[in-house]
N, C-alpha and C positions, 0 to 999 in steps of 0.2 A: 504494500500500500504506500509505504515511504516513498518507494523508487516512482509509482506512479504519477504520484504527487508531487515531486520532483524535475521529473520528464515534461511534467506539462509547466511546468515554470518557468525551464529553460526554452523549453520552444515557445512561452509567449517572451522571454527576453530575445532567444533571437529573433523573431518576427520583427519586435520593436526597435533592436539594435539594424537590422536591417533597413528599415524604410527609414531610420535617422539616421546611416549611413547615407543612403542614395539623395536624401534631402542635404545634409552637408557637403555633397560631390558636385551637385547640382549649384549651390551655392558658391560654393568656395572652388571647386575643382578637386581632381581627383588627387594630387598631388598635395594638397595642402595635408599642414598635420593634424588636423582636426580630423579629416578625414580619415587620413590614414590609422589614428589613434583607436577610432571604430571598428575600425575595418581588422585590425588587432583583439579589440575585446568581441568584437562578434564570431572572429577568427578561434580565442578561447571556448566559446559557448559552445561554437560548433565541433568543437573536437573532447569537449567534456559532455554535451549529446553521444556521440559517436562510442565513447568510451560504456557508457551506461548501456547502449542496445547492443555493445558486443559482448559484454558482460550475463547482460539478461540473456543472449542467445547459448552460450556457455552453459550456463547454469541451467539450462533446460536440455 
């Protein structure tokens, strides 16, 4: 239940870190550090998701 409730956390943070990514790319350019900064912590999310459904897949 933990893990569940977890999983869906991070994928509403990435969802949100995503389109406030593309909105600071949009703005500022893809280059800028703001940007890139995101692109970093969504870069995180997405591979501590990844780590949880390889894990669940494992365990099963």
């Amino acid at each position: 239940m933990e893990n569940c409730e977890c999983i869906t956390e991070i994928k509403s943070k990435i969802s949100r870190l995503r389109k406030h990514m593309i909105y600071i790319a949009q703005l500022k350019g893809i280059n800028h550090s703001d940007t890139i900064k995101c692109s970093q912590e969504l870069d995180f999310y997405l591979t501590k998701y990844q780590k949880i459904k390889v894990a669940e897949k494992q365990s099963h």
